[in-house]
Every structure is written in C-alpha cells, then in structure tokens.
N, C-alpha and C positions, 0 to 999 in steps of 0.2 A: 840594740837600743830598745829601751821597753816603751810601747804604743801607750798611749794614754787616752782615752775616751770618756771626753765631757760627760755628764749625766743633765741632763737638759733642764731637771726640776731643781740641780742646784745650781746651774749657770748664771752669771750675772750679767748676759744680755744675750739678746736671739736675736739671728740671722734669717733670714727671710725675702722670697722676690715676689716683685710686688707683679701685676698684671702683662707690665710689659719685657718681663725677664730681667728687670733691674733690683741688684744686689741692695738689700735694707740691713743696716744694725740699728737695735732698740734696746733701749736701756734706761735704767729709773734713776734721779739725781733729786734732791731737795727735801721737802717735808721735815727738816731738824726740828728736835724737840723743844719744846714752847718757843716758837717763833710762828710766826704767819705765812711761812712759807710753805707750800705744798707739793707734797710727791710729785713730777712729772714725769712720763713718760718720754725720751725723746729719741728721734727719729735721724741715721745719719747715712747716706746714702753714697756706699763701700763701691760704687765706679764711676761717680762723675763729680769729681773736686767743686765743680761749680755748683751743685744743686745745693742750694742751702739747709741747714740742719733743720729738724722741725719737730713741736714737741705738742703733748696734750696733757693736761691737769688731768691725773688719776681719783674719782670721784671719794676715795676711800681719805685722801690728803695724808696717806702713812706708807713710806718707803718700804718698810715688812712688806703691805697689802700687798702695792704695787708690785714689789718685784714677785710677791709671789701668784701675782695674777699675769703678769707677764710669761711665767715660767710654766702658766698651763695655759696659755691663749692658745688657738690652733693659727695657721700660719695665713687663712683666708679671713682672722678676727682680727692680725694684725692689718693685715692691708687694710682692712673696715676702718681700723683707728687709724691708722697713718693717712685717710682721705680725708677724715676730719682734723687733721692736725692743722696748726698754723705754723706758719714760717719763724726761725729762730731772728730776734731784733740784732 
C-alpha cells in the first residue's frame, strides 16, 4: 500500500496540542465572495466531545489569506489564536 504524506503548506487544516497536551483541529470556513461574511478560523477539539467548537475572524476577511496564513502559523501561534478565540453559539 503506498504511504502518502500530507505537505502541510497545502493542507486544509492543522493539528496542533495546545498547553496541556489536548489534540486541536483548525481550519478556515466563510469569507464568500460579495457577502459580509468573513473568513474565520475555527477551532475543534479532536478528544473531548464536550469542549465546544471555537473560532476567530481572520483579520484579512479572505479564505485564500486565511488558509494560507494558517498553513504557515507555527504551532505555539496557533495556541496564541485559539486563547483568543470565542466559543461557537
């Protein structure tokens, strides 16, 4: 069976643990063209079903940006962002 390995700068979301060894997925949703809505980042936490999703308005408001700012964050920029996230409604 042939191995296949993601290339991280074109993946469409990153894995990441945050401070206290708990598994993060992040990933960029929104920003469609001529609407008012804006790129978000959001945050989904891969071992405890109960932690609620959580997300943050990417300052660029363009899903390109975003994901490609995502795809070179380092993994202690994401913790940064996901501290300042708010909780999904």
């Amino acid at each position: 069976m042939k191995k296949t390995v993601t290339d991280p700068k074109k993946a469409l979301s990153r894995q990441f643990m945050d401070e206290g060894m708990i598994r993060w997925e992040a990933y960029v949703s929104g920003g469609q063209p001529n609407t008012d809505a804006a790129a978000r980042i959001y945050f989904v936490c891969l071992e405890d079903p109960f932690e609620r999703p959580r997300w943050v308005t990417h300052t660029s408001r363009s899903v390109a940006e975003a994901t490609r700012t995502l795809s070179e964050m380092t993994d202690t920029n994401l913790v940064a962002l996901l501290k300042g996230s708010q909780p999904l409604d």
